[in-house]
Phi, psi and omega in degrees: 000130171235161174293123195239004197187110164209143188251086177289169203206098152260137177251187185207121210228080187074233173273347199242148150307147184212152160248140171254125171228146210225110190256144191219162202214146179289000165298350211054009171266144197228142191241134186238162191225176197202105154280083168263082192232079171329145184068339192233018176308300201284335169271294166324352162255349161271311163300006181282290189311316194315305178320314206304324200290335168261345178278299213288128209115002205215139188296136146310301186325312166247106172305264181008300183302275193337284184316303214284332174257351162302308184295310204263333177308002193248184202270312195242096177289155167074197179108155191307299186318307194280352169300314206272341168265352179296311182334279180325298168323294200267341176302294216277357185239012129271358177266336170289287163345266198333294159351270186338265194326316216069071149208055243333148162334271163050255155317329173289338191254051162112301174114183190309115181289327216199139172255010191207148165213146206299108162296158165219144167241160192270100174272100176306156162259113182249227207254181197328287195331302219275327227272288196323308186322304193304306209286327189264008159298314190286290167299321146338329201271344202093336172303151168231017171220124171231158196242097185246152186275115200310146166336114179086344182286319208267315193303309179296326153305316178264022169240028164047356173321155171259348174218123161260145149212140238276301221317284193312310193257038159273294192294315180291303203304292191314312202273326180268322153302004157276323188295311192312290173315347203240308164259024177240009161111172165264345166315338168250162183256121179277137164212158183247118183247123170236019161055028195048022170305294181283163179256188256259307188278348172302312196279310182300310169316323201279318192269359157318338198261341172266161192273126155018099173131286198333299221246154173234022181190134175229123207238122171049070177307291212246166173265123176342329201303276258238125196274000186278317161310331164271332157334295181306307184301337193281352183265003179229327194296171180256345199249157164296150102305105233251070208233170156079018180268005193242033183280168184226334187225152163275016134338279186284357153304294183313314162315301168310311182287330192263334200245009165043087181261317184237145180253347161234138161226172178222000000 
C-alpha cells in the first residue's frame, strides 16, 4: 500500500477556521486528519503540500518512519507550524492503519484506558444576564462541568486585533465568575479558559479578586516556553491548573509534568 495523495482543506467550522486533511492510498483506503493551530491553517497547509513531496509514494504503515522524517529532514527541524502539519499526517495515516487491520485507533495506542471520559462545555463571558442564562441552559442539559472563557477574549479574536489588553477583563472576568458561582451552586466545577493571555503577576492578580471556592480550574494563563513561570504560578492559585495542551513535543511537557507545575492536564 502506498501514499498517492494528500489534500489539505481549511474550512470554516462554526466562527472558527479548521484544517482538515485527507490521505488517500492506491488501496483505496483513506485517511482523515487535524491541524490544531488556530489562526495559522493556511501556512499549516502549505507545509502539508511541502510533505506531499516526499510522502507520496511511501507505506501508510509506517508512521514511526513517516513522523521521524517529517520532523527531521529539514535543515531547521520542529517549530509550531511544522508539529500541527506532522499532527494531521499522523491522525489520518493512523486511521488509514486502523482501516487497514480492522480496528479502531485505539488499539493501536495501547487499548483502552477508560470507557468513558468526563467531558466539558464552553460559555464565553458576555454579560452577567446572558453569560449565566447560557450557563444554567447548559446545566439544565445535565452537564456538571463548565468552562467559561475570559472577558473580551473571543470578541477580540474574531474582530482580527492585534493587541488585547488583559487589565479590563481581569476585574469584569473575576466579578462575572463570582455571580456565575453563586447562581449555578457548588454542584458544578467552574474553569476558566484565558488563552494564555496573561503574565505570572496579572493570573495571580486575577485569582486574588475572587473568594476561595469560586473557581476549581484555571486553563492556560500564562504561556508554556518557559516552565519556571508556572513554577511561580503554581504557588499562588487557590484552584487547579490546566497547562500544556498548547505543547507540541513531549519534550516540552516533561519539565512540567515531573515537577508538577501543572496538575490537569490536556
Amino acid at each position: 500500500m502506498k501514499i498517492t495523495n494528500i489534500t489539505p482543506y481549511v474550512i470554516k467550522v462554526g466562527s472558527r477556521d479548521q484544517l482538515l486533511v485527507k490521505v488517500e492510498t492506491d488501496a483505496g483506503i483513506y485517511g482523515w486528519g487535524e491541524s490544531g493551530f488556530s489562526s495559522r491553517e493556511k501556512t499549516v497547509a502549505e507545509m502539508l503540500k511541502q510533505f506531499s513531496r516526499f510522502l507520496i509514494g511511501q507505506d501508510p504503515m509506517n508512521t514511526g518512519r513517516i513522523w521521524q522524517e517529517c520532523y527531521r529532514s529539514h535543515y531547521f527541524e520542529g517549530g509550531r507550524v511544522t508539529t500541527a502539519a506532522i499532527s494531521a499526517i499522523d491522525i489520518a495515516l493512523h486511521d488509514i492503519k486502523g482501516k487497514a487491520l480492522g480496528v479502531p485507533v485505539y488499539q493501536l495506542l495501547g487499548g483502552k484506558q477508560r470507557n468513558k471520559v468526563k467531558a466539558f462545555a464552553t460559555v464565553p463571558c458576555d454579560t452577567n444576564e446572558v453569560m449565566i442564562e447560557k450557563a444554567q441552559k447548559i446545566k439544565d442539559l445535565g452537564w456538571d462541568t463548565i468552562r467559561f472563557v475570559g472577558y473580551g477574549i473571543d470578541d477580540y479574536m474574531q474582530a482580527g486585533e492585534m493587541v488585547w489588553e488583559p487589565l479590563p477583563s481581569i476585574a469584569k472576568t473575576a466579578e462575572m465568575l463570582v455571580h456565575a458561582r453563586e447562581a449555578l451552586g457548588h454542584s458544578v466545577v467552574i474553569g476558566l479558559e484565558y488563552h494564555h493571555r496573561l503574565s505570572v503577576a496579572q493570573a495571580a492578580s486575577f485569582c486574588q479578586k475572587m473568594p476561595r471556592g469560586t473557581l476549581d480550574f484555571l486553563e492556560e494563563p500564562i504561556r508554556d516556553e518557559t516552565p519556571e513561570a508556572y513554577e511561580q504560578l503554581r504557588t499562588l492559585p487557590t484552584c487547579h491548573l490546566l497547562s500544556v495542551k498548547s505543547s507540541t513535543l513531549s519534550g516540552s511537557l516533561c519539565p512540567i509534568l515531573s515537577a508538577e507545575f501543572s496538575n490537569i492536564t490536556a
